[in-house]
TORKEGU-45554 format. One record per residue (C-alpha): residue number from 0; x, y, z; residue in one letter. Coordinates in steps of 0.02 Angstrom, whole numbers, plus 32768, in hexadecimal, padded with zeros to 4 digits. Layout:
REM TORKEGU-45554
+-----+------+------+------+---+
!   k !   xx !   yy !   zz ! r !
+-----+------+------+------+---+
! NUM !    X !    Y !    Z ! A !
...
+-----+------+------+------+---+
REM end
This chain:
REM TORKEGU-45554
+-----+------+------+------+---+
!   k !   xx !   yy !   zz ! r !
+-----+------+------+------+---+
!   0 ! 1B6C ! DF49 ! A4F9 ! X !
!   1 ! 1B9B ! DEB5 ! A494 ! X !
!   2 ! 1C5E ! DEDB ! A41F ! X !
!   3 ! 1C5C ! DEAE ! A36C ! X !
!   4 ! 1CC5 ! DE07 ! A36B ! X !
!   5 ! 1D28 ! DE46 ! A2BA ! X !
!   6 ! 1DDF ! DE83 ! A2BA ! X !
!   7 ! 1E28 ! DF41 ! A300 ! X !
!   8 ! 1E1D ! DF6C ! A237 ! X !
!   9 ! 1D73 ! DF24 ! A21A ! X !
!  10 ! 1D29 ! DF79 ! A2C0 ! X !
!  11 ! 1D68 ! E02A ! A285 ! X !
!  12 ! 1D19 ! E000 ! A1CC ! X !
!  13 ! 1C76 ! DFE6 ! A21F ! X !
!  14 ! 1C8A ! E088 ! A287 ! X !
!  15 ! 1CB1 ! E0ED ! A1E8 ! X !
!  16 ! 1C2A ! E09E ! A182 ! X !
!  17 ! 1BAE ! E0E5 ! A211 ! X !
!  18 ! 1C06 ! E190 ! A226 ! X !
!  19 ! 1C01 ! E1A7 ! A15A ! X !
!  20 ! 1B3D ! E160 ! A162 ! X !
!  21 ! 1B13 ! E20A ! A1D9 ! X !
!  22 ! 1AB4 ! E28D ! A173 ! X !
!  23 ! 1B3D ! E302 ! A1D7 ! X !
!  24 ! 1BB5 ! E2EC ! A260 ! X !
!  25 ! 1B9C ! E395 ! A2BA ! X !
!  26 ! 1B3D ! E36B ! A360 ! X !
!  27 ! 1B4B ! E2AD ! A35A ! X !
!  28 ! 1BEE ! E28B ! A3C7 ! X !
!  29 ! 1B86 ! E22A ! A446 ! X !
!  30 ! 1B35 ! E1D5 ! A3CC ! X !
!  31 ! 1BF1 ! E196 ! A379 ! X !
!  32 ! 1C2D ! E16A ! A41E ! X !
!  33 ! 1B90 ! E10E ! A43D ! X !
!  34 ! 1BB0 ! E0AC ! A3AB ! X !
!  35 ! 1C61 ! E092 ! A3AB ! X !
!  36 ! 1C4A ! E047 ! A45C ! X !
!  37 ! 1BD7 ! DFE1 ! A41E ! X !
!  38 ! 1C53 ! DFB3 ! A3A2 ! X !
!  39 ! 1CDF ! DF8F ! A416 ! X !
!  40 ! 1CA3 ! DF6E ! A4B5 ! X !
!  41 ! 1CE8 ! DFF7 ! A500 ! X !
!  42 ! 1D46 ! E0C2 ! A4C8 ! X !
!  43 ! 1E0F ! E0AA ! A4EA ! X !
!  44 ! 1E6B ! E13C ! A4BC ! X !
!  45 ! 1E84 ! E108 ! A421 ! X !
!  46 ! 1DCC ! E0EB ! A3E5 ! X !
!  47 ! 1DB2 ! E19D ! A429 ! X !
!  48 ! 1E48 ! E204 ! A3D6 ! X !
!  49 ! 1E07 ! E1A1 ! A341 ! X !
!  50 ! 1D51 ! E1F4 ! A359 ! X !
!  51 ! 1D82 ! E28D ! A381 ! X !
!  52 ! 1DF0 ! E286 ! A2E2 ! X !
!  53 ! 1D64 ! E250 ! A263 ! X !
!  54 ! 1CEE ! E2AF ! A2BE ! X !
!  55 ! 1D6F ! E355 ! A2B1 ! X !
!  56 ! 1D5C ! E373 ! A389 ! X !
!  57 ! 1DEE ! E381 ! A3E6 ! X !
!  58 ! 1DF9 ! E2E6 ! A442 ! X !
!  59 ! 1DF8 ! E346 ! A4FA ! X !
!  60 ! 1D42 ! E36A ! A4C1 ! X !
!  61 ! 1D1B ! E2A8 ! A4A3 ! X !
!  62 ! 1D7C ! E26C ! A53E ! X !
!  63 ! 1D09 ! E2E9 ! A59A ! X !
!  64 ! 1C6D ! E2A4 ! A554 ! X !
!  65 ! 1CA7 ! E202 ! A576 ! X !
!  66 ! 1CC4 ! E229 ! A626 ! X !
!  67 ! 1C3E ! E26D ! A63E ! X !
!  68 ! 1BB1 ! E1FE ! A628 ! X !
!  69 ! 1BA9 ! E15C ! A67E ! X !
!  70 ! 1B75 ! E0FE ! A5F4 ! X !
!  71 ! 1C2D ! E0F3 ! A5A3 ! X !
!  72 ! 1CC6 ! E0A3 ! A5D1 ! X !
!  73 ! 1D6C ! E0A6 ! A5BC ! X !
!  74 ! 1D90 ! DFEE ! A5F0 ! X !
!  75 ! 1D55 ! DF50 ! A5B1 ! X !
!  76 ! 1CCB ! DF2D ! A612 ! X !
!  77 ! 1C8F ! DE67 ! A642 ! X !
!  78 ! 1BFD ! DDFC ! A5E6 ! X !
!  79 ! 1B98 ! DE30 ! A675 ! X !
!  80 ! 1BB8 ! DEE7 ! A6AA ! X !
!  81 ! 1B5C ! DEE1 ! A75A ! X !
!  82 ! 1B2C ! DF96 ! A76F ! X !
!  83 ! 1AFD ! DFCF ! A80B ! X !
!  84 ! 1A91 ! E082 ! A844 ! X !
!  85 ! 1AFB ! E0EA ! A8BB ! X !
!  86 ! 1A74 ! E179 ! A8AB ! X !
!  87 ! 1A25 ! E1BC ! A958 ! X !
!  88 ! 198B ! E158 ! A94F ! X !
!  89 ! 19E4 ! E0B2 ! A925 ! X !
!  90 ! 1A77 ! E0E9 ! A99C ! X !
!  91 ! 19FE ! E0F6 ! AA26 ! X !
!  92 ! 19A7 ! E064 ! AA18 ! X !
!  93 ! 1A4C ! DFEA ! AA2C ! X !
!  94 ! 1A97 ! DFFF ! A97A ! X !
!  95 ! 1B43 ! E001 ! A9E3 ! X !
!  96 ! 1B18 ! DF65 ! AA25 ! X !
!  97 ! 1AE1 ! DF28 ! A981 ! X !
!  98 ! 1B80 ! DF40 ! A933 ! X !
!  99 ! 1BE7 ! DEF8 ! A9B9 ! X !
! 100 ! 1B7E ! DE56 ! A99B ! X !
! 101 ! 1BB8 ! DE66 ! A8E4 ! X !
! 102 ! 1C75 ! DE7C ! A90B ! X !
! 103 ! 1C6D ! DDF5 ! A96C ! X !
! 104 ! 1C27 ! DD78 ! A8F0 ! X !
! 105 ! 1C8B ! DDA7 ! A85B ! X !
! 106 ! 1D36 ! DDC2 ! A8BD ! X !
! 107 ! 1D3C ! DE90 ! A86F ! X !
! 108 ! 1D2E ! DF30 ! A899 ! X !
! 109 ! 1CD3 ! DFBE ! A824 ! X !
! 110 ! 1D1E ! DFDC ! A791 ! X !
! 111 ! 1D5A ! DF36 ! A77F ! X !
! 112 ! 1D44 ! DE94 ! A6FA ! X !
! 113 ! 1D62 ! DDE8 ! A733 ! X !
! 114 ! 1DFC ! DD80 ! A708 ! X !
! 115 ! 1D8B ! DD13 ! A6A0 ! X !
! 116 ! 1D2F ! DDB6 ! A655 ! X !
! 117 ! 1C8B ! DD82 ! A683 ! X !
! 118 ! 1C59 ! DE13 ! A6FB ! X !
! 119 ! 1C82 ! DED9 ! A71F ! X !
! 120 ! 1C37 ! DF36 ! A799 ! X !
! 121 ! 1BF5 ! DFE5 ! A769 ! X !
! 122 ! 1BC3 ! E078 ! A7F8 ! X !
! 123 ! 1B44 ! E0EA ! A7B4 ! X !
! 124 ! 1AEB ! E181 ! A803 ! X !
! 125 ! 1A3D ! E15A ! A7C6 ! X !
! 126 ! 19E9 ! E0FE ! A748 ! X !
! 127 ! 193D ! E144 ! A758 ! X !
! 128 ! 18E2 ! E0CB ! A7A9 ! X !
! 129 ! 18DF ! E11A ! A86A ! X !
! 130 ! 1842 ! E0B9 ! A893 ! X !
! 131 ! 1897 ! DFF9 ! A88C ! X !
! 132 ! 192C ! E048 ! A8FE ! X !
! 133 ! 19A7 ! DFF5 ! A901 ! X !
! 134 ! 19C1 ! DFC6 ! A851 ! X !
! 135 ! 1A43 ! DF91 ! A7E9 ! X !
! 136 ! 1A4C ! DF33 ! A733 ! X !
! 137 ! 1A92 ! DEB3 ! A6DA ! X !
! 138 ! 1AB1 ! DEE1 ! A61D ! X !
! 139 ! 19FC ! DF49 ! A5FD ! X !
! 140 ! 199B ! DEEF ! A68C ! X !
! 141 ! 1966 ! DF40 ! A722 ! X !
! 142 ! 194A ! DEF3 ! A7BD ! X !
! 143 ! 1907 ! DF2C ! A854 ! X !
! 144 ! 18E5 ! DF3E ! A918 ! X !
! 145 ! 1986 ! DEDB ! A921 ! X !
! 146 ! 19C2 ! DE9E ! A9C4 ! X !
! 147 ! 1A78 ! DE56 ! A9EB ! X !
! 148 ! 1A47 ! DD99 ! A9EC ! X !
! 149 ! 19EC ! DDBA ! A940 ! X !
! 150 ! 1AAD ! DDBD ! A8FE ! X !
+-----+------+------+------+---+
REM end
C-alpha cells in the first residue's frame, strides 16, 4: 500500500480522475476503495462519505464494504504492515505464539502503528497459503513455517 505523497486536494483530484476514467461506476465500489486506499494510505470517514458520494451509495453501504474485507483500513497503517494468519491452520501451528513474538519486538499490540510509523500489526483469518502454516507477510511477501525465534 504505498499513499500518494501530494496534498488532501491533489489526492482527491487523482481519485476523481480514476473514478471519471471508469467506463461506469455501477459495480466498481471495491475497485474505488481499492484505489483511493491506494491513494491515501488508508479509508477515514471522510475518504469514504466522499466515495459513497461520487459513487451515489449511501455511505453505510461503503463503511460495510470496508469492514468487511480485510484488505482495507480505516487507520494509517506503518511502512511495514506485519500481517499475521489467525486462520485454523496457521492458528494451530503456533500463529499465537508467532504474534506474541511480534508484540514483543515492536512494543504493539494488533491494530496498532509504531510511534515512529514504521510498523502495524495486522490479524487476518487466512491468506490462502495453509500449507506454509504459520504465515504472515510483510507488505505483499509471504513467509512461511515461521517459528517464534524467526521474529
Amino acid at each position: 500500500m504505498v499513499a500518494n505523497m501530494g496534498s488532501k486536494e491533489e489526492k482527491f483530484q487523482e481519485l476523481d480522475a480514476f473514478i471519471e476514467s471508469l467506463p461506469t461506476i455501477k459495480g466498481e465500489l471495491i475497485r474505488v476503495l481499492h484505489r483511493a486506499q491506494h491513494i491515501f494510505g488508508y479509508l477515514p470517514e471522510e475518504v469514504q462519505r466522499y466515495v459513497g458520494k461520487k459513487m451515489n451509495v449511501p455511505t453505510a453501504k461503503v463503511y460495510g464494504v470496508v469492514t468487511f474485507y480485510s484488505y482495507f483500513t480505516m487507520v494509517p497503517k506503518g511502512e511495514h504492515d506485519i500481517a499475521i494468519c489467525l486462520g485454523t491452520a496457521c492458528y494451530v501451528r503456533g500463529a499465537e505464539k508467532i504474534l506474541d513474538a511480534i508484540k514483543k519486538e515492536t512494543g504493539i499490540e494488533v491494530g496498532q502503528t509504531s510511534a515512529d510509523g514504521k510498523f502495524s500489526i495486522t490479524g487476518l483469518r487466512c491468506i490462502g497459503a495453509c500449507g506454509l502454516a504459520p504465515v504472515l507477510t510483510i507488505g505483499e511477501k509471504v513467509y512461511g513455517r515461521l517459528t517464534p525465534d524467526m521474529v
